[in-house]
N, C-alpha and C positions, 0 to 999 in steps of 0.2 A: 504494500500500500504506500501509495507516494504522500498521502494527507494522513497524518494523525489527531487524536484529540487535541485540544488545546493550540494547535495551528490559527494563522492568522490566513485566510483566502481570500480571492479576492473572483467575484461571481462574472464570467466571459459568456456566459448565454442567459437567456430567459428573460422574464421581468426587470431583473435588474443587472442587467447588460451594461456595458461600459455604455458613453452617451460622450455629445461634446458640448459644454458650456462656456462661453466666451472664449473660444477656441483652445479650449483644454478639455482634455479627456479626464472624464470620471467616472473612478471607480465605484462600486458597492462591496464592502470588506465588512468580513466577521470572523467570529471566535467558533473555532469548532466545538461541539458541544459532544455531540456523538457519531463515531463512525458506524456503517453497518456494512461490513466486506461481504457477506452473504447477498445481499442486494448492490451493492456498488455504489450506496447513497451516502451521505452525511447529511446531519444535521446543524445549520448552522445560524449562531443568534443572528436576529431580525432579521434573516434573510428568507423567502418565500413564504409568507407568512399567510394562514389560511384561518376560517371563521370556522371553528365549532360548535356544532348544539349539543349540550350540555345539558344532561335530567337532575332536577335538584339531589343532592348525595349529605352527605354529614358532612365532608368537605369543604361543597359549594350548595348549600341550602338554597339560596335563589335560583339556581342551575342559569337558563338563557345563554347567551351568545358569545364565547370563548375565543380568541386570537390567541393561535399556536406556531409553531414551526413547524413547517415541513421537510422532510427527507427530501433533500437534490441531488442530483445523480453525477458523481466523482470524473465525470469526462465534462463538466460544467463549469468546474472549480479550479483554482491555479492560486498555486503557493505565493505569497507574499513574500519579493527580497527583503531581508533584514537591510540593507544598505541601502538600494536606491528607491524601495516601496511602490516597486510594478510588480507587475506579474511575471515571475521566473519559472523553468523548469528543474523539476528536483535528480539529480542522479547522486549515485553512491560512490564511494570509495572507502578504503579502507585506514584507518588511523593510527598509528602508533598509540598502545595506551599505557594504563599502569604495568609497571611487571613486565615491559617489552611484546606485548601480546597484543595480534592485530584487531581494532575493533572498526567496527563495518559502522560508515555513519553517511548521514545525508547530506548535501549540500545544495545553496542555489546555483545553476548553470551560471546565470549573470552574473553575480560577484565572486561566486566562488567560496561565500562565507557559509561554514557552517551552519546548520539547521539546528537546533536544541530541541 
């Protein structure tokens, strides 16, 4: 998986598609909340956000009309550079770590920094 939890993306199709305002391009960026590798989606704060009807519960006693996130599909999404704050792609390499031992880690293509 190239997106994990807590990632910062940035949304390249759908509703909130890139746009131009005063001749600059704008993004739509969020916090991953939850992946699902069995479906290929994630879930991500305020991004596709959808109305549910809701039955009163212990909960939510007045139940009515819910705004949630929706699952969007990981071929929609693109890693946020730590450095320049576009959209990068993620590849791997492997790193020197404690104890001389190779550890496998992520990086942006664009800068080349690190992913955490």
């Amino acid at each position: 998986m190239h997106i994990k939890k807590g990632d910062t993306v940035i949304v390249m199709r759908g509703k909130e598609a890139p746009y131009f305002e005063n001749g600059k391009k704008v993004f739509t960026k969020g916090r991953v909340i939850k992946v699902l590798p069995k479906e290929n989606r994630a879930i991500v704060e305020g991004v596709n956000m959808v109305k549910k009807h809701a039955r009163p519960s212990q909960a939510n006693p007045q139940g009515g009309i819910i705004e949630k996130e929706a699952a969007i599909h990981l071929s929609n999404l693109m890693i946020e550079d730590p450095k320049t704050k576009e959209p990068t792609k993620v590849g791997y390499k492997f790193v020197e770590g404690k104890n001389g031992e190779k550890k496998k880690v992520r990086y942006a293509k664009k800068s080349g920094e690190i992913l955490e």
